[in-house]
Backbone as CSV, one residue per row, in Angstrom:
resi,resn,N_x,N_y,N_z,CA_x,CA_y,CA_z,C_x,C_y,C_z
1,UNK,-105.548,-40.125,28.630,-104.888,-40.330,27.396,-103.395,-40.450,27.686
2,UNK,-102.714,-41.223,27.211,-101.739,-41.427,27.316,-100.618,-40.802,26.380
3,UNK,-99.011,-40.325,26.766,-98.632,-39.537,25.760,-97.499,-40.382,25.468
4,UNK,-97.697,-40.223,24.123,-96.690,-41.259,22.910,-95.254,-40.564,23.054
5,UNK,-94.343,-41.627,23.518,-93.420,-41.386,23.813,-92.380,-40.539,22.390
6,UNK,-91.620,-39.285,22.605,-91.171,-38.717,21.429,-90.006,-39.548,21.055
7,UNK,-89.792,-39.224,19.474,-88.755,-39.566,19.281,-87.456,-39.005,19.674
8,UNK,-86.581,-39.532,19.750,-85.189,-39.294,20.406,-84.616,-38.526,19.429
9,UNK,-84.134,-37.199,19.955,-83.113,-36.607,18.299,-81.403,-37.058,18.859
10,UNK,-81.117,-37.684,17.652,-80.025,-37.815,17.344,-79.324,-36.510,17.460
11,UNK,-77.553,-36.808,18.394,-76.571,-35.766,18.142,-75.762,-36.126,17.761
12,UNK,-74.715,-34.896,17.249,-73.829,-34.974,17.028,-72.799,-36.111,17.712
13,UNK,-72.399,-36.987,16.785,-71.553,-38.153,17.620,-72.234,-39.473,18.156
14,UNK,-73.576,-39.361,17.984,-74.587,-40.237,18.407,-74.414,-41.230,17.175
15,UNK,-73.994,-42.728,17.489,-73.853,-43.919,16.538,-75.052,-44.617,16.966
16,UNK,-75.820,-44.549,17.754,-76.480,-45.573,18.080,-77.694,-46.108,17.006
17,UNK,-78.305,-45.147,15.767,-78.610,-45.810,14.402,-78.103,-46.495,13.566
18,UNK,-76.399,-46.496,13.637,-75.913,-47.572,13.471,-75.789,-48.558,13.157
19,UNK,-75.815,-49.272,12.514,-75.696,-51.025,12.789,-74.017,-51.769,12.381
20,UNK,-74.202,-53.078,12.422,-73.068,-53.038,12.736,-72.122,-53.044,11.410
21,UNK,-72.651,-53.570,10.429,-72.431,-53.217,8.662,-71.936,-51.887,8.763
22,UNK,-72.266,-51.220,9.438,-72.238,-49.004,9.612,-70.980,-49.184,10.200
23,UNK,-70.883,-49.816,11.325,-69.677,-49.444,12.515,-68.498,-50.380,12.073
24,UNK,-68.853,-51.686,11.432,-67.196,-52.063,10.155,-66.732,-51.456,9.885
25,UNK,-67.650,-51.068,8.602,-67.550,-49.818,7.114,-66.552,-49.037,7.992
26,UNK,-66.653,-48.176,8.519,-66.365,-46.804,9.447,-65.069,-47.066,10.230
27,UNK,-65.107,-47.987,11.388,-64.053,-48.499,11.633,-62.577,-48.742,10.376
28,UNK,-63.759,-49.557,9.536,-62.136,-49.613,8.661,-61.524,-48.755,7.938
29,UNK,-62.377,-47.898,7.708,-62.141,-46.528,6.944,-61.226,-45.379,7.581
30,UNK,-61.553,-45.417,8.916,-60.463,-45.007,10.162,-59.218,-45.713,10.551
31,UNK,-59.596,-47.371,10.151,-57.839,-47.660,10.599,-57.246,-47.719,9.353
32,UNK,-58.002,-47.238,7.759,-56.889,-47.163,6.539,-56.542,-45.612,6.547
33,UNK,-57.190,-44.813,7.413,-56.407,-43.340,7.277,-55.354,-43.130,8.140
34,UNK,-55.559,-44.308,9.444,-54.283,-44.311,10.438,-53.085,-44.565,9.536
35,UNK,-53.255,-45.774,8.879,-52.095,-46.345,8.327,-51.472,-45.344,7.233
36,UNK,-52.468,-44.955,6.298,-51.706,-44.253,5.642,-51.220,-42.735,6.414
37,UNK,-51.724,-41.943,6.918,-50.934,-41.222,7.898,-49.381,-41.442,8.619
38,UNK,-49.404,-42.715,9.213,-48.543,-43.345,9.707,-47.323,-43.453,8.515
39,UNK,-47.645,-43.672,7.315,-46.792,-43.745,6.368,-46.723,-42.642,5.685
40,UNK,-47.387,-41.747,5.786,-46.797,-40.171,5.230,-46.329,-39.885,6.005
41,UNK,-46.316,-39.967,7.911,-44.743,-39.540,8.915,-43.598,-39.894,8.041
42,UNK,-43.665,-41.468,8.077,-42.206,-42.294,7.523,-41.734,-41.346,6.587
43,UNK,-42.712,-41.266,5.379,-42.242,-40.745,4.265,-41.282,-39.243,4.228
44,UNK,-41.929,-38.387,5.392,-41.785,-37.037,5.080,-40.109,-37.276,6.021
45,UNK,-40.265,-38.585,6.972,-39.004,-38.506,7.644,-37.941,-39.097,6.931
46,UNK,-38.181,-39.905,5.371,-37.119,-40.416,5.062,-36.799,-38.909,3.797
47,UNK,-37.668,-38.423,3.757,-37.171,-37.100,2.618,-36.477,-35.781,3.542
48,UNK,-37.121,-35.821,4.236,-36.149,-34.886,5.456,-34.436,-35.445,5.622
49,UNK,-34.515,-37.013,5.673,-32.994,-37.696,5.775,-32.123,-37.078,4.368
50,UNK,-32.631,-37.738,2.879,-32.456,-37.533,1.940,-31.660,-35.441,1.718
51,UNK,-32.557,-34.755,2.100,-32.507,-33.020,2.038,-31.369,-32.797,3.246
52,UNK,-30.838,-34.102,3.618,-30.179,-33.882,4.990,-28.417,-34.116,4.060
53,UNK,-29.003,-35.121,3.659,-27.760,-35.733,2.816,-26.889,-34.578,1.706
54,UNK,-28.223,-34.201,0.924,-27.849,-33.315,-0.151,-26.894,-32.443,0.477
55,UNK,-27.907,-31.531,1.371,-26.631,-30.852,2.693,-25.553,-30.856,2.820
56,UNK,-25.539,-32.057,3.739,-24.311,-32.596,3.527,-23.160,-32.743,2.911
57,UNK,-23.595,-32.848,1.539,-22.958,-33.135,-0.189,-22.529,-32.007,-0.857
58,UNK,-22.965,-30.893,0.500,-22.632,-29.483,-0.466,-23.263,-29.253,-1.622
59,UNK,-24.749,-29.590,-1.689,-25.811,-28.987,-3.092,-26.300,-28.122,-2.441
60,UNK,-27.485,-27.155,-2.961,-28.017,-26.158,-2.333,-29.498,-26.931,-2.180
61,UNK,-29.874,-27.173,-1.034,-30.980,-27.597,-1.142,-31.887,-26.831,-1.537
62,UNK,-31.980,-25.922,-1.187,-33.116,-24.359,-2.425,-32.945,-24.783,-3.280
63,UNK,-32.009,-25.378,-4.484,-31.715,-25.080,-5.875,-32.487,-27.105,-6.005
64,UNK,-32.570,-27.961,-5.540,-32.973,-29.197,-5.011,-34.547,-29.578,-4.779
65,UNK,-34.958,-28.310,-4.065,-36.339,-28.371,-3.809,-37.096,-28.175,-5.019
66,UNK,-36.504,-26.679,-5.750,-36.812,-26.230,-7.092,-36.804,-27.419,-8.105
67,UNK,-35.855,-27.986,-8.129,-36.074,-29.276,-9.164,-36.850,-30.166,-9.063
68,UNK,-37.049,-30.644,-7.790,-38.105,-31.608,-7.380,-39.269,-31.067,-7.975
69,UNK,-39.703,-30.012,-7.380,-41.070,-28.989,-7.377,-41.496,-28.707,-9.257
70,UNK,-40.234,-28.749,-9.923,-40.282,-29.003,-11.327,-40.773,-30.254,-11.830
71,UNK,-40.465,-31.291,-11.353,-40.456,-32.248,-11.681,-41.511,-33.111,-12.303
72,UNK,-41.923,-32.534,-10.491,-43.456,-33.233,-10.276,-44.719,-32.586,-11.239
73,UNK,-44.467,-31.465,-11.435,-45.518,-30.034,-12.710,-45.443,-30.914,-13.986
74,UNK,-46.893,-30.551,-14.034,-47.061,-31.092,-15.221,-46.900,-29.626,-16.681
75,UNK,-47.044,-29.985,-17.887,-46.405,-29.023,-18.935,-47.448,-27.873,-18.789
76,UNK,-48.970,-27.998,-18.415,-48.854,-27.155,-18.599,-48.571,-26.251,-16.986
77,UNK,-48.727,-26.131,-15.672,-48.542,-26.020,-14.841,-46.834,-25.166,-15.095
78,UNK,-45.984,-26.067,-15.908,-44.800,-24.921,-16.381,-45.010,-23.987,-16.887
79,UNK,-45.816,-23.835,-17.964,-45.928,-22.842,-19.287,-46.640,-21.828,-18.443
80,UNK,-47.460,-22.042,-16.997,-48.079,-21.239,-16.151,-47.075,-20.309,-15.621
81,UNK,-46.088,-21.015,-14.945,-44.921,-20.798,-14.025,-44.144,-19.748,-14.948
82,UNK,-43.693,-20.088,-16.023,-43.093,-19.576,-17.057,-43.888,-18.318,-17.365
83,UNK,-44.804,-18.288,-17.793,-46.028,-16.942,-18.120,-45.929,-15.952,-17.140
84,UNK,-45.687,-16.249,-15.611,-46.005,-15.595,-14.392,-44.483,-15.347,-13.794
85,UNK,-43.558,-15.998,-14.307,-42.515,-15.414,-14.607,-41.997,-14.137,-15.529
86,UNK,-42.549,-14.242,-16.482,-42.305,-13.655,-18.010,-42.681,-11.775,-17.350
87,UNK,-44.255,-12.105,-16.746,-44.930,-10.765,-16.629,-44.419,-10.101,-15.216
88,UNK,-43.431,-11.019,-14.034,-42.949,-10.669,-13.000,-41.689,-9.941,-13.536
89,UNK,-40.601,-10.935,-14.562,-39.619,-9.747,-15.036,-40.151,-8.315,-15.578
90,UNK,-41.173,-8.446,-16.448,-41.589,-7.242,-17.353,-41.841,-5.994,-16.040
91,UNK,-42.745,-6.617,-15.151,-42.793,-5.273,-14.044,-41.674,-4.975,-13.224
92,UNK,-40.509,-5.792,-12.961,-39.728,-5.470,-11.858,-38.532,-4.921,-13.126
93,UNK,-38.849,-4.928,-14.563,-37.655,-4.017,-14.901,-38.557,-2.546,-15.002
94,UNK,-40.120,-2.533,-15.552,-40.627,-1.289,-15.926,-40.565,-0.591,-14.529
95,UNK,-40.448,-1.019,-13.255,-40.002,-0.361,-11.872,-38.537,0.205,-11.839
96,UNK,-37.781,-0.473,-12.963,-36.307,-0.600,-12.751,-35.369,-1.103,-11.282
97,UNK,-35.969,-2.717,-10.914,-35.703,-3.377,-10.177,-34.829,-4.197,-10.809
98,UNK,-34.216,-4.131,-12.430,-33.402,-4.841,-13.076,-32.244,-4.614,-13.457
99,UNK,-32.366,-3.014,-13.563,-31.442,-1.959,-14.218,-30.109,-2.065,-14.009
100,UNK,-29.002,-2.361,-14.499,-27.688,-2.807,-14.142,-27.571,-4.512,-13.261
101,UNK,-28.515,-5.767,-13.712,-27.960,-6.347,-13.099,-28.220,-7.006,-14.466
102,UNK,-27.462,-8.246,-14.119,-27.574,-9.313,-15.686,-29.411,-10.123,-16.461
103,UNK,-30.143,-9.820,-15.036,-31.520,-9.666,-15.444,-31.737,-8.999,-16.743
104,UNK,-31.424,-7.491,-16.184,-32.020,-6.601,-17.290,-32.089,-7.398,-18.677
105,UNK,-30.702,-7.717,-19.152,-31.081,-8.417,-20.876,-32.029,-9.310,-20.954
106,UNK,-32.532,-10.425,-20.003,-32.974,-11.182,-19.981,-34.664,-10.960,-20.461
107,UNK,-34.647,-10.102,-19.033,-35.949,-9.211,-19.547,-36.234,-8.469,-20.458
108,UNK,-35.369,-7.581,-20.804,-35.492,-7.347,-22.446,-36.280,-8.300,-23.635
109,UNK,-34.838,-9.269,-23.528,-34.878,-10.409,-24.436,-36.441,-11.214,-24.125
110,UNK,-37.445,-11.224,-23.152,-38.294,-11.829,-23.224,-39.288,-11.294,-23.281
111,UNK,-39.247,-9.494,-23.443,-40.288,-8.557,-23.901,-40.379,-8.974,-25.564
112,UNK,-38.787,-8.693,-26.273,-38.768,-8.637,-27.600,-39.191,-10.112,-27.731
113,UNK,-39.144,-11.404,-27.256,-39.836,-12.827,-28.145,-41.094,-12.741,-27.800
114,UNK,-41.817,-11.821,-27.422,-43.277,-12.083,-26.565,-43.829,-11.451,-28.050
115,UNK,-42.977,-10.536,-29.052,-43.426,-9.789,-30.480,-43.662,-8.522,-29.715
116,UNK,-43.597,-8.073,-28.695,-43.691,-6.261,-28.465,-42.743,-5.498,-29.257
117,UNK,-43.232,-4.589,-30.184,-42.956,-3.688,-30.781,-42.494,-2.673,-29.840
118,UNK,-43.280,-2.347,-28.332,-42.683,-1.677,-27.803,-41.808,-1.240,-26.889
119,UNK,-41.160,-0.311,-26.990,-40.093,0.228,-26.122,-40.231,-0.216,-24.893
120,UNK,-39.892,-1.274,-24.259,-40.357,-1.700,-23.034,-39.379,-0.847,-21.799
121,UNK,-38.578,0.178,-21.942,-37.711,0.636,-20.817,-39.381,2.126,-20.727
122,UNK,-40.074,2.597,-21.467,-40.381,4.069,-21.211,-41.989,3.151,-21.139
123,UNK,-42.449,1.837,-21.953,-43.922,1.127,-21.525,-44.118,0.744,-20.558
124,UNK,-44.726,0.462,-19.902,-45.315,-0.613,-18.546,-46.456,-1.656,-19.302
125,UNK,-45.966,-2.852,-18.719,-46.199,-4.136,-19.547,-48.309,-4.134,-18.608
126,UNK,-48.822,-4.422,-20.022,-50.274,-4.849,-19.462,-50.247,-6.177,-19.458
127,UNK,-50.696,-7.307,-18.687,-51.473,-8.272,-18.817,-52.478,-8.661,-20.233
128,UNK,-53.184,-7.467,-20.079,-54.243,-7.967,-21.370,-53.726,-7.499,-22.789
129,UNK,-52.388,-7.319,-22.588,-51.772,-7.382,-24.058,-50.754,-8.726,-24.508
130,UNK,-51.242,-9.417,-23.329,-49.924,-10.304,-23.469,-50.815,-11.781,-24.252
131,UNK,-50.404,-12.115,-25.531,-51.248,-13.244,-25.929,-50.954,-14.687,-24.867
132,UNK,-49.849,-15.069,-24.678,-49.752,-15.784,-23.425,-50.460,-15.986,-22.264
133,UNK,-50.631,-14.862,-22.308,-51.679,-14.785,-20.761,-53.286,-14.929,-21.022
134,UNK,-53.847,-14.437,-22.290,-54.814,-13.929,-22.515,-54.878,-14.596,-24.221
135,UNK,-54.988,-15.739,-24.150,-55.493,-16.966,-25.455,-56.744,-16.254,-25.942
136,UNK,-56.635,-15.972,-27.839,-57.936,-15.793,-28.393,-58.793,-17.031,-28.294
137,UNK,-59.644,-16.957,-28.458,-60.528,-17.886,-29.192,-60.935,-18.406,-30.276
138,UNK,-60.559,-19.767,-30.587,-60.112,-20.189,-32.196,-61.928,-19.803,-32.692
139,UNK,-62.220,-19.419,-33.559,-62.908,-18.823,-34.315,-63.341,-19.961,-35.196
């Protein structure tokens, strides 16, 4: 009896099922990620020039990046930023990480528009009291 030759297992990296419709496709799909690669170098090297300039110009590029980084956020992605702001002042004054600097009012001032009734120097701010953070459900 004769024994039927097995099938071959395919490995990892093995094209040879292939055809050549397969190895186009694939090919071209690899030289449009070269290219665009190739043009996110350029890119990141002409914004590196640009952050070079600002420099230069005496802006703060920290204060530069921040605007960009604004820019690009969409509204609600702010109102996020803003929220996670709001509850970062509330804890770093209830620590009294604010206490005598021009923060402090600030934080105040954004306990009292949030509608807290309370004493926010002797409270510690919850999360799940904050309607901002924590949207009812329209009913």
């Amino acid at each position: 009896m004769a024994r039927k030759p097995q099938a071959r297992e395919a490995k990892i990296g093995d094209n040879s099922a292939m055809n050549s419709d397969e190895k186009k496709k694939l090919d071209g799909y690899v030289r449009q990620i070269v290219t665009l690669e190739q043009d996110k170098r350029e890119t990141m090297e002409d914004i590196k020039g640009i952050y070079e300039s600002v420099k230069d110009a005496r802006f703060s590029v920290k204060a530069v990046r921040r605007v960009v980084k604004a820019k690009l956020m969409t509204q609600s992605q702010k109102l996020e930023e803003k929220a996670i702001a709001d509850v970062t002042d509330t804890y770093m004054h209830a620590l009294g990480m604010l206490s005598g600097t021009v923060f402090e009012d600030a934080a105040r001032e954004n306990a009292s528009v949030a509608g807290s009734d309370v004493d926010t120097s002797t409270q510690p701010f919850r999360p799940a009291d904050d309607p901002a953070l924590n949207p009812q459900p329209a009913i």
